[in-house]
ZAFI-632108 format. One record per residue (C-alpha): x, y, z; residue number from 1; residue in one letter. Coordinates in Angstrom, 3 decimals, padded with zeros to 6 digits. Example, Ala and Ser with C-alpha at 12.3 -4.5 7.8 and 13.67 -1.06 7.14 Angstrom:
<rs>
          x          y          z   num   residuo
    012.300   -004.500    007.800     1         a
    013.670   -001.060    007.140     2         s
</rs>
This chain:
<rs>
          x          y          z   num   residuo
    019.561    038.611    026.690     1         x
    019.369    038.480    022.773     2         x
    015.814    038.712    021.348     3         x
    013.293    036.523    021.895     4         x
    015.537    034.088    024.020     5         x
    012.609    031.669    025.615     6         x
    011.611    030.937    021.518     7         x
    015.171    030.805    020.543     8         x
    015.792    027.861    023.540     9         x
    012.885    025.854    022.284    10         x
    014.254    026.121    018.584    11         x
    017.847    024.673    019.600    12         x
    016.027    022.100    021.782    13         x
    013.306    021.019    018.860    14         x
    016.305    021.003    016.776    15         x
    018.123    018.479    019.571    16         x
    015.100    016.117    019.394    17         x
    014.847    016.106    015.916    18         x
    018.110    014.553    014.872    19         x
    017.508    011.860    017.892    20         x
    014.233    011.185    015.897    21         x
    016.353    010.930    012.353    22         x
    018.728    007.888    014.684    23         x
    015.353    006.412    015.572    24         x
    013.678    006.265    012.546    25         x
    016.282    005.084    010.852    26         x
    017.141    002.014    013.793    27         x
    013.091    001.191    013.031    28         x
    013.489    001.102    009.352    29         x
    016.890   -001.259    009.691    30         x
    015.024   -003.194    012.473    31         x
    012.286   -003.647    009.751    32         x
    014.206   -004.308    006.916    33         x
    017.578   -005.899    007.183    34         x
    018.194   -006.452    010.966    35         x
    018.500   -010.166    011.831    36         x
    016.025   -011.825    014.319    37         x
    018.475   -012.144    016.832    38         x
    019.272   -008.463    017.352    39         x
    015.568   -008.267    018.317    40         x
    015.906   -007.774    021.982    41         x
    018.945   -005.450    021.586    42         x
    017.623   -003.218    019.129    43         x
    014.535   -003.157    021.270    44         x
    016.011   -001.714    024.504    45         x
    018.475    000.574    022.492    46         x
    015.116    002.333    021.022    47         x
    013.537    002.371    024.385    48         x
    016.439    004.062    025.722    49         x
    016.503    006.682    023.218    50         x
    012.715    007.340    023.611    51         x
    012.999    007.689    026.922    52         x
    015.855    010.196    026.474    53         x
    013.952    012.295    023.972    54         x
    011.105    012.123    026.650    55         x
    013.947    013.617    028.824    56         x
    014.426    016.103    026.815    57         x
    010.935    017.158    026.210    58         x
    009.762    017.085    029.470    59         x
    012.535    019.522    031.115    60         x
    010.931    021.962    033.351    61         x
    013.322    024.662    031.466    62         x
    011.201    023.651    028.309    63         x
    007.872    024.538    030.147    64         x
    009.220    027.613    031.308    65         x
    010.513    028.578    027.781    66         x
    007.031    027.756    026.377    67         x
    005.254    030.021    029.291    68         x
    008.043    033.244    028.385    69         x
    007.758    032.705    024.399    70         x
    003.764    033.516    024.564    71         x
    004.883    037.184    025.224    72         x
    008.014    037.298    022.979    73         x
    007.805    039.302    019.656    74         x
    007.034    036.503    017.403    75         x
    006.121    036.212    013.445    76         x
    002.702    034.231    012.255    77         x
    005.510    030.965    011.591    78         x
    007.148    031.152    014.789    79         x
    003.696    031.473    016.481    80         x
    002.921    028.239    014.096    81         x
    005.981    026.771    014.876    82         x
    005.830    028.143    018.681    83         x
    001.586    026.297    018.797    84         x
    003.182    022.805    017.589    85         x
    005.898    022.713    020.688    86         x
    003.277    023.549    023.064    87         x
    001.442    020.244    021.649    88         x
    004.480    018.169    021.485    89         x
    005.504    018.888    024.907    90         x
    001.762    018.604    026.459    91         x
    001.706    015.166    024.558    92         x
    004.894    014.426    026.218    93         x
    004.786    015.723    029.278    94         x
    001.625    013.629    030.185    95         x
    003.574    010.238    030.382    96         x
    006.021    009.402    033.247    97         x
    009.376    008.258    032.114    98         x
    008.530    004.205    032.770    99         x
    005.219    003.919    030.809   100         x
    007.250    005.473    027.418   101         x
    009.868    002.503    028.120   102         x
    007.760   -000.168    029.017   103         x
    005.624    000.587    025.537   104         x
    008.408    001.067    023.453   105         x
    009.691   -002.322    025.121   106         x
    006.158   -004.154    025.082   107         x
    005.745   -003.285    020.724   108         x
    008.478   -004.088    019.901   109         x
    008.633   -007.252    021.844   110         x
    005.186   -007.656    019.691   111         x
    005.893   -006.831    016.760   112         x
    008.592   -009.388    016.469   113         x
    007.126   -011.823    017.748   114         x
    004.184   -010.964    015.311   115         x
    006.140   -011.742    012.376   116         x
    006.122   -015.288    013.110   117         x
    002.912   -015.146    014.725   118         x
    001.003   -014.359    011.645   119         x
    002.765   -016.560    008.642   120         x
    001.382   -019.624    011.833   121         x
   -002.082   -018.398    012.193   122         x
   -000.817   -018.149    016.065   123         x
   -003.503   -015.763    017.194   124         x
   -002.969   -017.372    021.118   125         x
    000.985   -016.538    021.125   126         x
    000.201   -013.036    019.558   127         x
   -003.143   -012.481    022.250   128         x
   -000.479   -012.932    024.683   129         x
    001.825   -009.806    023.864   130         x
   -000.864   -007.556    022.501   131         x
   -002.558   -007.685    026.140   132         x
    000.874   -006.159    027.421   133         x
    000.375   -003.377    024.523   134         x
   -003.334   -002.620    025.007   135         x
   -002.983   -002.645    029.153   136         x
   -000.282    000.102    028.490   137         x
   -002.151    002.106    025.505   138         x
   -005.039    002.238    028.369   139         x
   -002.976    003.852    030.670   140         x
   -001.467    006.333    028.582   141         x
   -004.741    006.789    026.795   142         x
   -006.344    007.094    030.507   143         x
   -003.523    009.496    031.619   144         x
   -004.221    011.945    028.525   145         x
   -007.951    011.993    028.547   146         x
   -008.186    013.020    032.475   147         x
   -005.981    015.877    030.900   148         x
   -008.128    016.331    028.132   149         x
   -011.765    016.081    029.519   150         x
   -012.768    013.654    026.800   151         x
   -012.677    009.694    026.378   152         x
   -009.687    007.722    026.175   153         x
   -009.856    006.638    022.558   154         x
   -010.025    010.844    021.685   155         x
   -007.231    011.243    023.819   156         x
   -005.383    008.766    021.284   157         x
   -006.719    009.880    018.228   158         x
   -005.567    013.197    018.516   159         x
   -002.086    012.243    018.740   160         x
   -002.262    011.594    015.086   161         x
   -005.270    013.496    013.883   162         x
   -005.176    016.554    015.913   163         x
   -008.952    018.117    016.810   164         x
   -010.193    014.907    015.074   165         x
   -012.944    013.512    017.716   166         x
   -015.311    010.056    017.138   167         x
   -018.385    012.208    017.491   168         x
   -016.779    013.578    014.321   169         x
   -015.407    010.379    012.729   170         x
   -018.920    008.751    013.386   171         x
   -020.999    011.747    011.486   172         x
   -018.022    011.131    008.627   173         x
   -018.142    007.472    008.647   174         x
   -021.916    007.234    009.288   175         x
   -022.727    009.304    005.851   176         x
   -020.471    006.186    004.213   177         x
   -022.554    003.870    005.768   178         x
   -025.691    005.226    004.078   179         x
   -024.694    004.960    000.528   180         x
   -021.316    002.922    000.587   181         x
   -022.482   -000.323    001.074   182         x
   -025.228   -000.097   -001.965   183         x
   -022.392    001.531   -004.266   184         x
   -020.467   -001.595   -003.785   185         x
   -023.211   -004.018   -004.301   186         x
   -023.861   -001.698   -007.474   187         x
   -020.315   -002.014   -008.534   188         x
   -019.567   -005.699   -008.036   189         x
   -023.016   -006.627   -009.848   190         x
   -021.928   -004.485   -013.062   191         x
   -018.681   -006.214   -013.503   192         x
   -019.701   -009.385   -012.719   193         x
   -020.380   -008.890   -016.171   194         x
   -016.934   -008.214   -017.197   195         x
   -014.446   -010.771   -018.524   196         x
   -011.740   -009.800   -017.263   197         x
   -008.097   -011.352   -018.378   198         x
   -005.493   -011.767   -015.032   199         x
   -001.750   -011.104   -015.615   200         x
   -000.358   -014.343   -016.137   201         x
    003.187   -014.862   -014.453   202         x
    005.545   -015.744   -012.840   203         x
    007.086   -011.969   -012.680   204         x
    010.334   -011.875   -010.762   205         x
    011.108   -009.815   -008.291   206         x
    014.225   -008.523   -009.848   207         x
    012.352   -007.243   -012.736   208         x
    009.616   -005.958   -010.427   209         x
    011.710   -003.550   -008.625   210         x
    012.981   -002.451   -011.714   211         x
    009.332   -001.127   -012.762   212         x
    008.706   -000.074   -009.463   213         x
    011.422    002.292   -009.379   214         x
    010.626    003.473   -012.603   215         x
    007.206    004.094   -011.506   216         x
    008.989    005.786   -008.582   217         x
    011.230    008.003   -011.123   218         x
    008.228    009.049   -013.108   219         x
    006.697    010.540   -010.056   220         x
    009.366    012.363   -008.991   221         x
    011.101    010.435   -006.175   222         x
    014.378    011.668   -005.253   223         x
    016.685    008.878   -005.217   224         x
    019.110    011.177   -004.088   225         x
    017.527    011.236   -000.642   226         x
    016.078    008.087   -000.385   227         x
    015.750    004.456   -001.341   228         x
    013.296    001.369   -001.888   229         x
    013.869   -001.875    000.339   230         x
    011.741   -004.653    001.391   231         x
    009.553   -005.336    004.290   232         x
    007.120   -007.515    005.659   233         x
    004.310   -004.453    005.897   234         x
    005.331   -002.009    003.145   235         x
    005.990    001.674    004.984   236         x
    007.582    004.901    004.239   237         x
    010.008    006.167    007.011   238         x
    013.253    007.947    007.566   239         x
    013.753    011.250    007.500   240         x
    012.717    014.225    004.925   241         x
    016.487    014.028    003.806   242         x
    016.815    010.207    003.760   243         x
    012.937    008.783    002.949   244         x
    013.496    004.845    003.254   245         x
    010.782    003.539    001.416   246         x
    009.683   -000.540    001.121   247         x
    007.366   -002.584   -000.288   248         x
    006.714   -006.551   -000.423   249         x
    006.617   -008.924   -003.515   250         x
    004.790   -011.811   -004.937   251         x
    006.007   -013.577   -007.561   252         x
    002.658   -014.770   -008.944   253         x
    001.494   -011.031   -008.511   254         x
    001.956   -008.107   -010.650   255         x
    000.710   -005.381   -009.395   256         x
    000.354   -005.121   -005.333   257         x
    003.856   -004.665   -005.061   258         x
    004.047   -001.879   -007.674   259         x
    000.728    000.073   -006.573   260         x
    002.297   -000.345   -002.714   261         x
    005.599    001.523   -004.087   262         x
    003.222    003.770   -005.550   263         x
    001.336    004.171   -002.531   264         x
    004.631    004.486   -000.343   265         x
    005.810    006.951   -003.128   266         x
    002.884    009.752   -002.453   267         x
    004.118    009.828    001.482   268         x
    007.730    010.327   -000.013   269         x
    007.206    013.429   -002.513   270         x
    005.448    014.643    001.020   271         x
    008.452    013.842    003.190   272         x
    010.770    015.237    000.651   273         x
    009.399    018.353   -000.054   274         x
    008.280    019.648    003.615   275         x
    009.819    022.674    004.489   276         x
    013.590    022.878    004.007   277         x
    013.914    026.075    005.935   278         x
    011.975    025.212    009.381   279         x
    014.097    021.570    009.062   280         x
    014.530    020.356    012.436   281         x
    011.188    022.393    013.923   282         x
    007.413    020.999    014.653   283         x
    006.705    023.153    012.149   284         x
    007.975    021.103    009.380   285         x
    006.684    018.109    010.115   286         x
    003.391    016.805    008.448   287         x
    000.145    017.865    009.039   288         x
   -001.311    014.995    010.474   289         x
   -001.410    010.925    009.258   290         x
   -004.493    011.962    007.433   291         x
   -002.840    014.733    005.311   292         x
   -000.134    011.990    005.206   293         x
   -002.414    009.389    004.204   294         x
   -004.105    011.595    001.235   295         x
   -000.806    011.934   -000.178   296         x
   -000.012    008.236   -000.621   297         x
   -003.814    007.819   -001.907   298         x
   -003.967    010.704   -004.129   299         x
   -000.775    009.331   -006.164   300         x
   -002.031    005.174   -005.619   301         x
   -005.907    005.951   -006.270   302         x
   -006.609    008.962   -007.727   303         x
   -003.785    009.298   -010.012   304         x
   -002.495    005.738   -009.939   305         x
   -005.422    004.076   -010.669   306         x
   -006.694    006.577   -013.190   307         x
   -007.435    005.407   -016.838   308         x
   -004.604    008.717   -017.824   309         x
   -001.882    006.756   -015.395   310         x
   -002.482    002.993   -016.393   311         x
   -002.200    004.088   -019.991   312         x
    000.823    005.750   -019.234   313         x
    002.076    003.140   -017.090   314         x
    001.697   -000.072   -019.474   315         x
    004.253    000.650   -022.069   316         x
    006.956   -000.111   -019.013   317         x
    005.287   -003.429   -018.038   318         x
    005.333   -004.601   -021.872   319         x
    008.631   -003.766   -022.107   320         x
    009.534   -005.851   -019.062   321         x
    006.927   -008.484   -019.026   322         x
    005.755   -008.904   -022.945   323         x
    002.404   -009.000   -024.280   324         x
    000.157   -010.762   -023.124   325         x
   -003.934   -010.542   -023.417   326         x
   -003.954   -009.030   -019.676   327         x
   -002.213   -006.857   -020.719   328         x
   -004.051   -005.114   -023.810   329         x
   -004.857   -001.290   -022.316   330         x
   -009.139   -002.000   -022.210   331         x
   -008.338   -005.312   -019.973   332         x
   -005.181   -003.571   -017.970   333         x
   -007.056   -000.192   -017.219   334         x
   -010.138   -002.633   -016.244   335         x
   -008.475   -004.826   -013.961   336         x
   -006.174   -002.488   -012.093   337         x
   -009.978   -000.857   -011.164   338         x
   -011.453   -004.028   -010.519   339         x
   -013.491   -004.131   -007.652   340         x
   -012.972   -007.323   -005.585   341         x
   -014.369   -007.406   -002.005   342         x
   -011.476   -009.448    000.164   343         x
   -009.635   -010.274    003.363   344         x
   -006.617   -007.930    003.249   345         x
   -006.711   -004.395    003.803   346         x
   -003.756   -003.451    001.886   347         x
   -004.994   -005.347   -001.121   348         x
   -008.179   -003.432   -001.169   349         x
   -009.977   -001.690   -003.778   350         x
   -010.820    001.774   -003.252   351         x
   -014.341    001.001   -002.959   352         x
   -014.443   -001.893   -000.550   353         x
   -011.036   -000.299    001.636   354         x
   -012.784    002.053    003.830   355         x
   -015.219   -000.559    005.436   356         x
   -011.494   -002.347    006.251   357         x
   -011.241    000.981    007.821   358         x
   -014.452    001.535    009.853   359         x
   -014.301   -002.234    011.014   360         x
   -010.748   -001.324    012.691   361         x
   -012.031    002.098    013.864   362         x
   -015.143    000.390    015.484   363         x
   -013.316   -002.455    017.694   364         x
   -010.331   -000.218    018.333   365         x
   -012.195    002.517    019.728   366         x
   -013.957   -000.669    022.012   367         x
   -011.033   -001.804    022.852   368         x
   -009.208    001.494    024.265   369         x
   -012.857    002.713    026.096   370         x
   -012.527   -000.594    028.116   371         x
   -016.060   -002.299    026.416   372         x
   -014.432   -005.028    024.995   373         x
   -011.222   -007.340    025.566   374         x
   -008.772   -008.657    023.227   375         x
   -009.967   -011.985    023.444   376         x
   -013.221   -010.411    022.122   377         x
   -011.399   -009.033    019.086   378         x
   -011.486   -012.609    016.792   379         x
   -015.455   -012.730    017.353   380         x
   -016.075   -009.265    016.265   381         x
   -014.206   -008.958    013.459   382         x
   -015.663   -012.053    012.189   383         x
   -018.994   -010.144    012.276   384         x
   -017.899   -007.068    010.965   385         x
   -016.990   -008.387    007.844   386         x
   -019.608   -010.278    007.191   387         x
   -021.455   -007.411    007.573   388         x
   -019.585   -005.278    005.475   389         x
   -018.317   -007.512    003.179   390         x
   -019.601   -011.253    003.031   391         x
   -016.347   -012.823    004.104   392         x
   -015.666   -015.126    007.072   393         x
   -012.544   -014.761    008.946   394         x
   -013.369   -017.485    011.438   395         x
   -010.576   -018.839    012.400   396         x
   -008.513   -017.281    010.074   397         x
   -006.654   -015.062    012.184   398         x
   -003.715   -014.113    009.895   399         x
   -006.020   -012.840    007.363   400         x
   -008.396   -011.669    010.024   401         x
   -007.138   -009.560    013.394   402         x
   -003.171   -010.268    012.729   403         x
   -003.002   -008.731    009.460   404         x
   -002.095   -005.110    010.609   405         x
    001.222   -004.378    012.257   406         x
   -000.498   -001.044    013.782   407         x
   -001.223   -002.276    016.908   408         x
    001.767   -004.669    017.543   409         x
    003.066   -001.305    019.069   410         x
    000.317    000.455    020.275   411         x
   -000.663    002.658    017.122   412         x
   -004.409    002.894    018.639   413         x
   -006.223    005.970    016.824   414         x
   -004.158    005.645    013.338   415         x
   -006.363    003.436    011.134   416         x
   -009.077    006.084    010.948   417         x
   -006.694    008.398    009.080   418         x
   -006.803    005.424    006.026   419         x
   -010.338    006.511    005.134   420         x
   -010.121    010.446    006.281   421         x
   -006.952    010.370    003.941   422         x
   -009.203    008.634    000.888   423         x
   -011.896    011.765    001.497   424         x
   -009.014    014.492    001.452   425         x
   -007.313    012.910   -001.335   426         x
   -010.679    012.952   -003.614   427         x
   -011.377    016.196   -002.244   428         x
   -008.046    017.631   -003.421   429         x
   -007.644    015.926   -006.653   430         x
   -011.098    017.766   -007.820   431         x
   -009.577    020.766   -006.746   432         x
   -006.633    020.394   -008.444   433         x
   -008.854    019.322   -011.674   434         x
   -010.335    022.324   -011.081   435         x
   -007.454    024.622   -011.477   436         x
   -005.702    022.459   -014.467   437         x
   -007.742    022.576   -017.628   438         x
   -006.023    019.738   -019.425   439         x
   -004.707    017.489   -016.609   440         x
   -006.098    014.071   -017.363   441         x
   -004.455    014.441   -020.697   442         x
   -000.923    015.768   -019.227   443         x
   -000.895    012.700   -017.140   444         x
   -001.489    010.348   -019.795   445         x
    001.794    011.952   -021.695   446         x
    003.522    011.273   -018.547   447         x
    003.730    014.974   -017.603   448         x
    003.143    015.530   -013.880   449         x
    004.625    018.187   -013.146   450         x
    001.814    021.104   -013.050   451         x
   -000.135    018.224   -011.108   452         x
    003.243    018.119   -007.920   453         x
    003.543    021.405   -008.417   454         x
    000.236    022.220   -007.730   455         x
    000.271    019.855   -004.610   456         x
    004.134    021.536   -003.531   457         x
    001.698    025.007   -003.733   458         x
   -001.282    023.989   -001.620   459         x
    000.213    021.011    000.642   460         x
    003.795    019.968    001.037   461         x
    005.114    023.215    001.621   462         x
    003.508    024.075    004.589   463         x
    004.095    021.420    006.586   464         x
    002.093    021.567    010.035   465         x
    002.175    025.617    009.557   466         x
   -001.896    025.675    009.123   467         x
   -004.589    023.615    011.227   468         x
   -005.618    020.391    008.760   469         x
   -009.003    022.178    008.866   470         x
   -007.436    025.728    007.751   471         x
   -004.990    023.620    004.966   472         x
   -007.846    022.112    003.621   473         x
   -010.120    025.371    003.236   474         x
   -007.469    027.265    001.802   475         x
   -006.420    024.255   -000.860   476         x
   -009.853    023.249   -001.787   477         x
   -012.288    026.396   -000.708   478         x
   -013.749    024.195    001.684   479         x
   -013.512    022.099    004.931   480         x
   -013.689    018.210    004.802   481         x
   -017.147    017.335    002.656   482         x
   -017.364    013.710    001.710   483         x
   -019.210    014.923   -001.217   484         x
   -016.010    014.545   -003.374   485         x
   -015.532    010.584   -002.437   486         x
   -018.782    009.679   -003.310   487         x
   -018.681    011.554   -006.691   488         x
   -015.002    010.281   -007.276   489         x
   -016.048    006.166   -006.479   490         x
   -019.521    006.909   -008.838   491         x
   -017.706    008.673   -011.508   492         x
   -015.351    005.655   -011.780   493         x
   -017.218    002.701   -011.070   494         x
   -020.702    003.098   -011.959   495         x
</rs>
């Protein structure tokens, strides 16, 4: 028996499920991008197979008793991190008979399809119909892992992407935003109700778009070497850490979404393509958690992106594709790329308006999944919630309302939370990182990033799920998640 044989079996297994993750994710990404409608069904059941074969896989008594001998092997502090991560996987997996993980994989993607129809129609009755399928089965998985757990079902969910993340927590997080949030934006929208400000005047062609957007993308380092930029109906980064598919959306009488959603989709990227070469293949490499995830894409789209340093950077490429025009003198661009706008779409959101997109989500989701509310309930609240939050009817206005999201076409109950926990870490670590590089609002403004990505490669990417989120945090910034750093980030800029 060679050394450490239990660990050694899990390693050649992980590495097994791995590459039959790299086939999925990159079916998804085709099946979001370029498949045509009729292969629907098809490319459906061929994913539910191979989830249900990677369940297989997982859920292999040999794999338990591998996990049970490798406790007492001889192990080193990154196969005991890699070694804590299987244990997780497989106690996620090992949960769920074989039929529920087909019948959900079957029920969102029979949704999602659907839902891209659904929405452009305002067909809130034809899409109730399939997400009942998808909640009735995210119950009884959420059901099945709480009773395992000892907590409530929608915990039981969120940890699947937010691991030791809890709503007693979330609701202490989100509550402090509800104290001074709300006022902040009032604040805000009052003092530039006073500004004129100048919109970009098109049409700008897509053609030409892309080709800023993947300058944009060049400029920040993507690696177009292992990985590309398509188009999708939601904009999403997937694929693998050696193939990141990356897409966004465009709008021909709109500038800038479709670059700042590259930009976004660009931040998950540099994260995806700088995990861990070594542990490839391994738990270990993957990414923290959607919220570590999430601050990556918002500390490149908002804290960076949106910075006066970036824009100023950034507008010499759109005058030499677009012209000059008055929107697009640097006072006017830096101001309206940090305009604040309260409004119907989440992914359109500015900074300081987004997260109550987020806790209005968080609030009926987390209803929804504890059994106090039905789906035919959802229209009705979220009507209410943003009027509350925001002023804005969504009355029967479903497409801009309750089918915006594609998250829970397939179940993805417990993931919009990590939205506003990634907008916290991302303020949190950008102050850090300010901290530590005297000169860096001026290095960005010259275009040089590179002390900024490598600082990030130091303290984040190359770690990969090796530390806790609370332990990555702490040793990045000195300190565990403090909302502090949001609040002082959305003042500094806005007010």
């Amino acid at each position: 028996m060679q050394k450490n044989d239990s660990y050694q079996q899990l390693t050649r297994t992980f590495q097994r499920l791995s590459r039959f993750s790299h086939l999925s994710s990159i079916a998804s990404w085709d099946m979001f991008t370029m498949m045509p409608p009729g292969g629907s069904a098809a490319r459906g059941e061929a994913l539910a197979e191979l989830s249900v074969l990677q369940h297989q896989i997982l859920t292999d008594k040999n794999v338990a008793d591998w996990l049970r001998n490798a406790e007492s092997e001889d192990l080193n502090d990154v196969e005991q991190a890699n070694l804590r991560e299987m244990k997780r996987h497989y106690q996620q997996a090992a949960l769920l008979p074989e039929s529920l993980v087909e019948a959900k994989s079957l029920a969102g993607s029979k949704c999602e399809h659907a839902w891209r129809t659904q929405r452009p129609a305002n067909d809130w009755q034809g899409f109730a119909v399939n997400l009942k399928e998808v909640v009735k089965l995210s119950r009884e998985e959420a059901r099945l892992r709480a009773e395992a757990k000892g907590c409530t079902p929608y915990d039981a969910l969120l940890d699947i992407f937010e691991p030791d993340m809890t709503s007693a927590r979330l609701d202490e997080l989100f509550g402090d935003l509800k104290t001074w949030l709300p006022d902040l934006l009032a604040q805000v929208v009052e003092k530039q109700a006073h500004h004129a400000f100048v919109p970009p005047q098109g049409p700008f062609p897509t053609a030409i778009q892309r080709e800023l957007g993947l300058e944009a993308m060049k400029s920040l380092g993507f690696d177009f070497n292992a990985g590309r930029l398509d188009v999708s109906a939601h904009p999403f980064c997937g694929g693998v850490p050696e193939d990141v598919r990356i897409t966004t959306r465009y709008n021909e009488d709109e500038l800038l979404s479709a670059l700042f959603g590259v930009i976004h989709e660009t931040g998950h990227a540099r994260y995806e393509q700088n995990l861990p070469r070594n542990w490839l293949g391994q738990p270990i490499a993957l990414a923290r958690s959607t919220a570590i995830h999430e601050s990556q894409s918002l500390f490149f789209e908002m804290q960076l992106g949106r910075s006066k340093a970036f824009l100023n950077h950034l507008l010499p490429a759109v005058h030499e594709r677009f012209g000059t025009q008055a929107a697009f003198t640097p006072e006017n661009f830096v101001a309206w790329n940090q305009r604040v706008k309260p409004g119907y779409i989440r992914v359109d959101a500015d900074e300081v308006s987004y997260p109550a997109h987020v806790v209005l989500r968080y609030e009926i989701e987390r209803a929804l999944i504890n059994g106090e509310i039905e789906v035919e309930d959802i229209p009705a609240l979220w009507d209410e919630k943003m009027q509350a939050w925001l002023g804005l009817s969504t009355k029967d206005n479903y497409r801009n309302g309750c089918m915006q999201d594609i998250h829970w076409t397939d179940g993805g109950f417990g993931y919009f939370p990590s939205y506003t926990l990634g907008a916290m870490y991302a303020a949190q670590l950008f102050s850090a990182a300010k901290t530590a590089l005297p000169g860096l609002d001026a290095s960005i403004a010259a275009g040089d990033f590179s002390a900024l990505f490598d600082w990030l490669r130091q303290n984040i990417w190359q770690h990969g799920s090796r530390f806790t989120t609370a332990q990555l945090i702490e040793q990045a910034t000195g300190e565990d998640l403090n909302v502090r750093y949001f609040r002082e980030h959305l003042t500094s800029r806005y007010l």
